[in-house]
N, CA, C and O of each residue as an XYZ file, in Angstrom:
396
protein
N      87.300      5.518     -9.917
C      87.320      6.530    -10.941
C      88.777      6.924    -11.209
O      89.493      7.327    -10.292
N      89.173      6.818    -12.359
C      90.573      7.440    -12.466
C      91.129      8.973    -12.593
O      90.211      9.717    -12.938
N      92.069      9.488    -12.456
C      92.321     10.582    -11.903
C      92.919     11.015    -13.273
O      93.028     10.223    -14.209
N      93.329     12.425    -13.341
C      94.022     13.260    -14.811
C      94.968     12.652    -15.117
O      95.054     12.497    -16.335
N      96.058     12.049    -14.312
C      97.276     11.169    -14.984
C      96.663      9.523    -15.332
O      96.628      9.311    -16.544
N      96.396      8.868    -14.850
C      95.732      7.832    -15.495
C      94.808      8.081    -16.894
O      94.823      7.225    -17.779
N      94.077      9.206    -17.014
C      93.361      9.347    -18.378
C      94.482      9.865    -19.335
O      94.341      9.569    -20.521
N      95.614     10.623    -18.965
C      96.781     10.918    -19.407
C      97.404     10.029    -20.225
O      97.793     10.100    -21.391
N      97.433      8.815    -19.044
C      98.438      7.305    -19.461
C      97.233      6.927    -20.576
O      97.468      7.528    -21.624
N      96.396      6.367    -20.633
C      95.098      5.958    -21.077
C      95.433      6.903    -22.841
O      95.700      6.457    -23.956
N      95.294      7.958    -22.452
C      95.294      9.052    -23.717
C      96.938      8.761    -24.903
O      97.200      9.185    -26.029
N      97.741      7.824    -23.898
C      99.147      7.883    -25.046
C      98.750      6.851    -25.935
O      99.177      6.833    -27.090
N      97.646      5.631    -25.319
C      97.232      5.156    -26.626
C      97.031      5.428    -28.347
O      97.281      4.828    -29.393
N      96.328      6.915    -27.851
C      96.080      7.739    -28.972
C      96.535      8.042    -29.810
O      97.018      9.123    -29.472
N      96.935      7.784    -31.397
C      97.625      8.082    -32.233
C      97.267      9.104    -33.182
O      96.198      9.008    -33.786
N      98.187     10.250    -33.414
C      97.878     10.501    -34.668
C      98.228     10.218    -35.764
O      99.350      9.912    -36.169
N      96.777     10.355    -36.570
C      97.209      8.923    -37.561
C      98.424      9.626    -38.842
O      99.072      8.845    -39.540
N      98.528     10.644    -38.938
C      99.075     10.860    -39.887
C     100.602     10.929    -39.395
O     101.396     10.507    -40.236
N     101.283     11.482    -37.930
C     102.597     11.252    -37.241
C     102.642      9.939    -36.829
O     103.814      9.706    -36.532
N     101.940      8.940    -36.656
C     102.135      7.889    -35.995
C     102.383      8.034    -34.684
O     102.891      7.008    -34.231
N     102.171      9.264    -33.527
C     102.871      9.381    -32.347
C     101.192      9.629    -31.408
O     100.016      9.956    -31.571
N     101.807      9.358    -30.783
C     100.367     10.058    -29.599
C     100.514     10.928    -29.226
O     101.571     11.549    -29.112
N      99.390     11.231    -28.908
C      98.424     13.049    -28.345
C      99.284     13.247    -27.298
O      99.473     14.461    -27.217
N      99.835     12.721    -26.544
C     100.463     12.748    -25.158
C     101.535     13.805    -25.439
O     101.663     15.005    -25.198
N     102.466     12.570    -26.235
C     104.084     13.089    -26.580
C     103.835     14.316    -27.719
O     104.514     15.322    -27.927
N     102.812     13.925    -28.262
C     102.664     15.327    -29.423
C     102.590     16.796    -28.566
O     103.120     17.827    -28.979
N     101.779     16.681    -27.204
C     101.985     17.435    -26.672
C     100.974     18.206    -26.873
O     101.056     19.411    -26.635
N      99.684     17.553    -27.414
C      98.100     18.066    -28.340
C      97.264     18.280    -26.935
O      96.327     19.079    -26.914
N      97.721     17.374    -25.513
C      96.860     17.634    -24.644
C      97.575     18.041    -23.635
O      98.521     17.599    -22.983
N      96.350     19.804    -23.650
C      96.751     20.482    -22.668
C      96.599     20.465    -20.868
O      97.324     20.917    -19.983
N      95.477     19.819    -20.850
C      94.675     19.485    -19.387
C      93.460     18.220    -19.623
O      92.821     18.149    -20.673
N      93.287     17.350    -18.583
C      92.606     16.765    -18.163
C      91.793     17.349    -16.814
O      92.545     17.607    -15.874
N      90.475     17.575    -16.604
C      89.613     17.690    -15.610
C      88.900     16.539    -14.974
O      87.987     16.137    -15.695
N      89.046     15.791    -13.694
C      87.667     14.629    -13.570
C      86.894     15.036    -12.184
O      87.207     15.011    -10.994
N      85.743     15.420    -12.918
C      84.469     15.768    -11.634
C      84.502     14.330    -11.073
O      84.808     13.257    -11.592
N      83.909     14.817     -9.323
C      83.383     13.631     -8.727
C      82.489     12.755     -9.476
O      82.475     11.536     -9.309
N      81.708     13.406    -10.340
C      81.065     12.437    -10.880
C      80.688     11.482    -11.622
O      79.613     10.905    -11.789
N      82.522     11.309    -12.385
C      82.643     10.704    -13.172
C      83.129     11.608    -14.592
O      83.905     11.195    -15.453
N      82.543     12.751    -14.572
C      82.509     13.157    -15.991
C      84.229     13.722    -16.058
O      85.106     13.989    -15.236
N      84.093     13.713    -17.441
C      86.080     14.065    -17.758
C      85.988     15.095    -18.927
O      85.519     14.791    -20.023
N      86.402     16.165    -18.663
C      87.197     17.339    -19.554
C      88.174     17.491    -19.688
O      88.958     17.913    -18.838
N      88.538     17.036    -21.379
C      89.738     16.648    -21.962
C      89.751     18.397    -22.753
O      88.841     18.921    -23.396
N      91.162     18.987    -22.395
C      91.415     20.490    -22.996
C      92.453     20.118    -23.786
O      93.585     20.190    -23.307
N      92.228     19.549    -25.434
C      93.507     19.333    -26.274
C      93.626     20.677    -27.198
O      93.073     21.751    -26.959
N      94.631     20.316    -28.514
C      94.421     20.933    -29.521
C      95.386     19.918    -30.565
O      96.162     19.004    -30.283
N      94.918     20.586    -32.066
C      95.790     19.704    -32.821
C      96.952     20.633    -33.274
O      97.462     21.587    -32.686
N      97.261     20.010    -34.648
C      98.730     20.287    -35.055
C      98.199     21.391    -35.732
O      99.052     22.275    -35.643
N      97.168     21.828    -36.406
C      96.968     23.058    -37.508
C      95.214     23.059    -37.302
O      94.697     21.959    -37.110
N      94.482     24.063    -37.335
C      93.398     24.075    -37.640
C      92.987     23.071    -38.381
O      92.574     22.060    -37.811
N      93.007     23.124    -39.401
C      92.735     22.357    -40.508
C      93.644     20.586    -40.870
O      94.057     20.221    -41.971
N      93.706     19.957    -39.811
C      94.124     19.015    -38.745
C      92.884     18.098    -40.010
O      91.698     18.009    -39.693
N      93.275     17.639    -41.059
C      92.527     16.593    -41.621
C      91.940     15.434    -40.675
O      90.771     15.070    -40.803
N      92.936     14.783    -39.572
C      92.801     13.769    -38.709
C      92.042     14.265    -37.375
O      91.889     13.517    -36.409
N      91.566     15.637    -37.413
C      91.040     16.372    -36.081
C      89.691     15.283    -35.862
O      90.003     14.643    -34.859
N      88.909     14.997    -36.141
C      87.432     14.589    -35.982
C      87.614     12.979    -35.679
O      86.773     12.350    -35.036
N      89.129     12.230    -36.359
C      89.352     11.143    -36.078
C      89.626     11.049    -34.913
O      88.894     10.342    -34.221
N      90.767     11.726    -34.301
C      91.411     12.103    -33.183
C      90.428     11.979    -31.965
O      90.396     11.175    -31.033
N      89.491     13.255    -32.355
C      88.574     13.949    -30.976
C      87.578     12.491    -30.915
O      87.238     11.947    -29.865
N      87.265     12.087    -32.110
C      86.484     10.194    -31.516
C      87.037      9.341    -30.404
O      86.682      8.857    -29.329
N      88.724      9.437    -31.689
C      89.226      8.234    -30.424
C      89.647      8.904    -28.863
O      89.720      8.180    -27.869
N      89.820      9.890    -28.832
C      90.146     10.549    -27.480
C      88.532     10.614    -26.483
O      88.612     11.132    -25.369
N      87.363     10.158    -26.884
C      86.320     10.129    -26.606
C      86.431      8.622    -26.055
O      86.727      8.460    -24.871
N      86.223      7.628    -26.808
C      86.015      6.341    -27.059
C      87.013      5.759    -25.845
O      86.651      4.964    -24.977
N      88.397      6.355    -25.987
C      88.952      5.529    -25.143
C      89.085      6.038    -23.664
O      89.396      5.188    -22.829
N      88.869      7.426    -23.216
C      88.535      7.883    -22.057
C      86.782      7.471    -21.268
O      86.405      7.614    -20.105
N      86.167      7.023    -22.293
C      84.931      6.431    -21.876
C      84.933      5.048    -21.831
O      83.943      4.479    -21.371
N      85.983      4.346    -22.277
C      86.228      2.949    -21.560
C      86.801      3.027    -20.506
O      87.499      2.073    -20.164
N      86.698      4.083    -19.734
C      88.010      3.555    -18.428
C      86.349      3.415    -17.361
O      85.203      3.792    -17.608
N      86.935      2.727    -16.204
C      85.792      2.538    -15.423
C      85.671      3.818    -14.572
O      86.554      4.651    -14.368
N      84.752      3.812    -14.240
C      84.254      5.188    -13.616
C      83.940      5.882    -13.903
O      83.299      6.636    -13.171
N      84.254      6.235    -15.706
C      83.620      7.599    -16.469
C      82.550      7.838    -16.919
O      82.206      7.360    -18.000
N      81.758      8.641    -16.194
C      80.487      8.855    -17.034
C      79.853      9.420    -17.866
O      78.718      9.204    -18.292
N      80.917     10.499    -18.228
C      81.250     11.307    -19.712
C      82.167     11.771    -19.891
O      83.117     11.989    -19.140
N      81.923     12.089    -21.418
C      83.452     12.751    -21.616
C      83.085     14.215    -22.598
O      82.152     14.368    -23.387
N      83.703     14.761    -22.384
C      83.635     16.469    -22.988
C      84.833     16.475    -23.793
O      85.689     16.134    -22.977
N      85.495     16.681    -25.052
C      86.711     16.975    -25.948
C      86.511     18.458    -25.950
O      85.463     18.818    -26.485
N      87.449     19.598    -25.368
C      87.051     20.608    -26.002
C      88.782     21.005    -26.895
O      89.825     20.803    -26.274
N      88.800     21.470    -28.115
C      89.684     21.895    -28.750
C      90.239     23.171    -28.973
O      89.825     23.701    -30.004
N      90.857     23.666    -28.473
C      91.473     24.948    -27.813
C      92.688     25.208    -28.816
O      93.398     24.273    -29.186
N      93.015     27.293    -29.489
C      93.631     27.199    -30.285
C      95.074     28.131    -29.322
O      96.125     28.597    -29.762
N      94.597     28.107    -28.116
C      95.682     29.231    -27.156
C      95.952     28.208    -26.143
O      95.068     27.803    -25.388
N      97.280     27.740    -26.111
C      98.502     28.719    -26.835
C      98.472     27.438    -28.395
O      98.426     26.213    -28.513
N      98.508     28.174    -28.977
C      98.576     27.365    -30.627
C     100.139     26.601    -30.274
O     101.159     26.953    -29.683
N      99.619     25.208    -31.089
C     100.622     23.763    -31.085
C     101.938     24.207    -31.701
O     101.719     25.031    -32.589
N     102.985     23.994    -31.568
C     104.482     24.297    -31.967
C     105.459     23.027    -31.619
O     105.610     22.456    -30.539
N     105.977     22.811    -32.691
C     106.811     21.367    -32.560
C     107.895     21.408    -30.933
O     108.527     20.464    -30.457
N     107.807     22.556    -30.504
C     108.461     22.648    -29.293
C     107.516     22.196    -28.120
O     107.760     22.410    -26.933
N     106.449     21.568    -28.582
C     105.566     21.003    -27.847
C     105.501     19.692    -27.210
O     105.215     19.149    -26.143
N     106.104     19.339    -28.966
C     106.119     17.673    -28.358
C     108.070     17.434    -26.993
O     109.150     17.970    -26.743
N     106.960     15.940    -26.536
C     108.075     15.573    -25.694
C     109.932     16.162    -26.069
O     110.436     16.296    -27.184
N     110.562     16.398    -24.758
C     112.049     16.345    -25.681
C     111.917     15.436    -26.111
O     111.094     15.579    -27.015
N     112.358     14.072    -26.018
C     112.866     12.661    -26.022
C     112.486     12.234    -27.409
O     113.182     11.598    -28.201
N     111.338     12.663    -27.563
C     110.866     12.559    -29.049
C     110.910     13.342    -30.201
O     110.851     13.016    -31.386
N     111.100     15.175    -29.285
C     111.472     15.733    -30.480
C     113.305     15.077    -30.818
O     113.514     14.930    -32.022
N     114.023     14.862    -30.270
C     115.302     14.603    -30.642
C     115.309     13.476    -31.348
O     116.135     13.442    -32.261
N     114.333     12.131    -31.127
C     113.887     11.392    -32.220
C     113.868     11.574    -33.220
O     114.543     11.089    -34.128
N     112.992     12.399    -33.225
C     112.302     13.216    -34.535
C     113.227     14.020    -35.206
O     113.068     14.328    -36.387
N     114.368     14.453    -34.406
C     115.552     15.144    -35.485
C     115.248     16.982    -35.316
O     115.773     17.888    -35.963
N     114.295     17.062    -34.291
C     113.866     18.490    -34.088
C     114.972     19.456    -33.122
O     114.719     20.638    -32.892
């Protein structure tokens, strides 16, 4: 069963589609939980409420935490505290990014 940093690593797959960057470095996910029993509670959030790509997102953050072996569910919950702020994402990337 993999542990919160492996679903972590697993989760930079994740793109958002409209930044091109992942949930990771965006800095969208706040906590990973994994019960003994497999099951996984993912605590993200997006860039704005009204996150056009939110429903795309919370799929693929589903889809690909339920391909890892060992998982036997997955929970997305979307959380607005502490609300997303470009001081969120990675340094390395905000300085990329020109932030």
């Amino acid at each position: 069963m993999p542990d919160a940093d492996q679903i972590k690593k697993a989760l930079r797959g994740v793109k958002d589609p409209e930044l091109n960057l992942n949930i990771v470095d965006l800095g969208l996910v706040y906590g990973v939980d994994v019960a003994e029993s497999g099951d996984v509670h993912v605590r993200m959030t997006l860039t704005s409420p009204g996150c056009p790509a939110g429903p795309e997102i919370t799929q693929d953050v589903k889809e690909t935490v339920a391909n890892l072996d060992g998982v036997n569910a997955v929970d997305v919950e979307i959380v607005w505290e502490p609300y997303w702020t470009p001081e969120k994402i990675d340094p390395r990337i905000r300085s990329f990014l020109g932030f």
